[in-house]
N, C-alpha and C positions, 0 to 999 in steps of 0.2 A: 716377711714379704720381700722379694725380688726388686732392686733398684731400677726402674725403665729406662730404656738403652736413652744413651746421648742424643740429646735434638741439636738443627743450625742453634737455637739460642743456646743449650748448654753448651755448646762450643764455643759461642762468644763472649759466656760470661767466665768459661772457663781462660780462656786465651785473656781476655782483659786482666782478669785479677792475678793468672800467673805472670803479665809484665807489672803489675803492680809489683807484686809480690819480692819479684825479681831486682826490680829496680831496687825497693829498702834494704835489701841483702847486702847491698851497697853503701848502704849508710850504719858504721859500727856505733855503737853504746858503750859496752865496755869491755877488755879485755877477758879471755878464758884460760883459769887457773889450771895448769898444765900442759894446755898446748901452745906451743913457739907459733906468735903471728895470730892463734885466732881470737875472736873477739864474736860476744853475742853482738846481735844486731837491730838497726829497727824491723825487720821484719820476725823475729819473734813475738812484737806485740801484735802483728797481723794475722797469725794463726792462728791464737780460737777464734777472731772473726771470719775469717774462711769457713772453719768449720761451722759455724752457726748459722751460716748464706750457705752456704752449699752441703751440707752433708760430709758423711766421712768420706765417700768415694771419689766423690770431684772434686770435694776439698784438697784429698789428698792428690791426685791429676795435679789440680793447679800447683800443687809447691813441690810435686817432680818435675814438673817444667819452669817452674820460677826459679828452682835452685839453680838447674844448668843454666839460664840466664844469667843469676847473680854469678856463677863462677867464670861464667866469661867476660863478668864487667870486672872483675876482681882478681882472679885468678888463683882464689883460695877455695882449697876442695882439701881439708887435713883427712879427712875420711875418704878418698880417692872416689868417690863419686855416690858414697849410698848419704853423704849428707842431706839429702832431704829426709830420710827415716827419722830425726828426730821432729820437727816441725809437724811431719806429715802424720805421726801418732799424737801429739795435741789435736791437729785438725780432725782427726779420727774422733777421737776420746769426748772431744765435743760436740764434734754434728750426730755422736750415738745419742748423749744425753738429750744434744736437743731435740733428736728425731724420736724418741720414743724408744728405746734400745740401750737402755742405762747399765741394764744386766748386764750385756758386753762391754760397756763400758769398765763396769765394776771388774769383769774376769781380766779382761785386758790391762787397767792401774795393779791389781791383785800378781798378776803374772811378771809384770816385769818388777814388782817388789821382790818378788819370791827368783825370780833368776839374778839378782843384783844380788841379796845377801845369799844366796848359795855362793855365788861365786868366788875362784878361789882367788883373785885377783881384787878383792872387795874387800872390805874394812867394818864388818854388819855393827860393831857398837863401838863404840868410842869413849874410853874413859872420861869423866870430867870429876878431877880431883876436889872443887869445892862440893860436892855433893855429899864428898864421903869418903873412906878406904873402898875401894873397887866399886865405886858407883859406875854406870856405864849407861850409855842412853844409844837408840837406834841409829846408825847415820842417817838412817833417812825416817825421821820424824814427821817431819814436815810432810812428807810424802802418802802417811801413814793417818795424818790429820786430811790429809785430801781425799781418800780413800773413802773415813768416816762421813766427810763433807757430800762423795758423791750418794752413800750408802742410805744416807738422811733421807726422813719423809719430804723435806723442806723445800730434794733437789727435785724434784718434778715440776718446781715452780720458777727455778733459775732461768730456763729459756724464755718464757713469757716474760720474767720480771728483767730480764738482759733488751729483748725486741723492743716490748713496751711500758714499762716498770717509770719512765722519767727516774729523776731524782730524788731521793738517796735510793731507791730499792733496786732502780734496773743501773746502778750504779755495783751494787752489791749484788747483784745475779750476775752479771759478767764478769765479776769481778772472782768471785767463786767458781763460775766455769772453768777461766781463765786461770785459777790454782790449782785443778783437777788435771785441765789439759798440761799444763806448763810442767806439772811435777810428772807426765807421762812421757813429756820432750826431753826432761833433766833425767830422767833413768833409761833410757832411749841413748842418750845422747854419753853418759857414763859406759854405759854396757857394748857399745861402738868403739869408746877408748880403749878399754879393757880386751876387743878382739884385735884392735890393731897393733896398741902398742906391748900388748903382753902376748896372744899367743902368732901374730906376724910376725912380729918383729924383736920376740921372745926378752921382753923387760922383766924380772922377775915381780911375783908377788910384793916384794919388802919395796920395791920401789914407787908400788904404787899405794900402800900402807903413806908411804912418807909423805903421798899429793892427799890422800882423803882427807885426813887433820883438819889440815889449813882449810880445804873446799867446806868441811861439817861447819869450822863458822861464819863462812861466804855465803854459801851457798841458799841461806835462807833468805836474804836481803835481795840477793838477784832474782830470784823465782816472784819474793815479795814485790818489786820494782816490776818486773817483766808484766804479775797481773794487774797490777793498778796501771801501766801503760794500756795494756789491751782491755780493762774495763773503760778507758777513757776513749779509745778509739771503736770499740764497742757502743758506746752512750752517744758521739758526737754522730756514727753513720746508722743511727739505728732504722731510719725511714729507708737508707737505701739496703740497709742487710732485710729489711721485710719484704723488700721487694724483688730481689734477689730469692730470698728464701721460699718465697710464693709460687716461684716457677723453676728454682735451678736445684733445688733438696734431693737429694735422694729420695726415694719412694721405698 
C-alpha cells in the first residue's frame, strides 16, 4: 500500500521532532572508533523512536532534516553530508516492523549484511584464538542475532509490546526493535566509512583490517548501550509515540 502524501499536521510533527532530533545530535555519548573528532550521540537513542511515531518515510524526512541541523550546531558532518543515511535506515528498519512490512525490513538488515562481508574493504571473520587453532566468528554477529531476532514469530509483537507493553515486556519490545534498527545504523554507517575512506580517499584494504579488530570487541557494548537507551526513551514517551503514531505513520 502507497504511504498518503504529507498533511499541515505531518509537517508539524515532522518539523517538531526533526529540531528535536537535531538539537541531541548535539549532545555526544561517546567517541567513534576510527574516526578523528566523531562520537555517537544522544540522538542515536532517538531513532527507533522516530521510526515507531512515524514510519519509515517521515521518519526518515525527520533525521534528513535533523542532521543538517545537528551539523550546523556542531559543525561535524565526517561523511560530508549523507550522514543522516545511517540514523535514517534504523528509523526505516523500524517503522517497517512496526507498520506491518517486516519482510522488507528482513531484505533490507539481510542486504546490508551481505554488502558488508562482500566487501573488499571488510574484515567478514575475525580470528579468536581462545576458541581454538583457526577458530574465526563473523564480525558481525551481533548483527546476525538481530536478523534472527527480526525473523522470529515473536517480532510481530515487539511494536505493540514497545507502544503499550508497560514493564518489563514494552521494555523488551523496544528494546529488541532498537537492536534490529541500531545494528542496520551500525552497517550503514561502516559501509559509509569503507566508500569514503577507502575508495575516496583510497585507504587500502590492510588499513582498515587494522580498525575492524579493535571495533569486533566495541562494538557490541555500544549497539548494546545505544538499545537499552532507546528502549528507555521509548518506555518513558510511549503515550506520546501512540499519539503520534495514530496520525503521522505512514500508511
Amino acid at each position: 500500500m502507497a504511504p498518503r502524501a504529507l498533511g499541515a499536521g505531518d509537517l508539524m510533527r515532522i518539523a517538531a521532532l526533526s529540531c528535536l532530533y537535531g538539537l541531541t545530535r548535539a549532545i555526544p555519548l561517546f567517541p567513534i572508533v576510527g574516526i578523528q573528532g566523531g562520537s555517537f550521540s544522544a540522538a542515536d537513542a532517538l531513532a527507533p523512536a522516530l521510526g515507531l511515531a512515524l514510519g519509515p518515510i517521515r521518519a526518515a524526512l525527520a533525521i534528513l532534516i535533523g542532521t543538517f541541523i545537528g551539523i550546523s550546531l556542531t559543525g561535524r558532518a565526517p561523511f560530508l553530508g549523507l550522514d543522516f543515511l545511517p540514523a535514517a535506515s534504523c528509523a526505516a528498519l523500524v517503522g517497517l516492523a512496526a507498520g506491518g512490512r517486516r519482510s522488507i525490513g528482513l531484505l533490507m538488515l539481510s542486504a546490508l549484511i551481505a554488502a558488508f562481508a562482500l566487501s573488499p574493504y571488510s574484515l567478514p571473520l575475525v580470528p579468536i584464538p581462545p576458541l581454538g587453532p583457526g577458530a574465526r566468528v563473523p564480525w558481525f554477529w551481533l548483527h546476525l542475532i538481530a536478523l534472527a531476532l527480526l525473523a522470529s514469530p515473536a517480532a510481530r509483537a515487539f511494536p505493540e509490546w514497545a507502544s503499550r507493553g508497560g514493564i518489563p515486556r514494552g521494555l523488551l519490545g523496544a528494546g529488541c526493535l532498537a537492536l534490529c534498527g541500531t545494528s542496520a545504523q551500525h552497517l550503514t554507517g561502516c559501509l559509509l566509512f569503507e566508500l569514503f575512506y577507502g575508495l575516496l580517499l583510497g585507504a587500502p584494504p590492510e588499513a582498515f583490517r587494522a580498525i575492524w579488530i579493535p571495533i569486533f570487541w566495541i562494538y557490541p557494548a555500544e549497539r548494546l548501550a545505544i538499545s537499552a537507551g532507546s528502549a528507555l526513551v521509548i518506555a518513558a514517551s510511549s503515550g506520546a509515540l501512540r499519539a503520534l503514531g495514530g496520525a503521522g505513520r505512514d500508511r
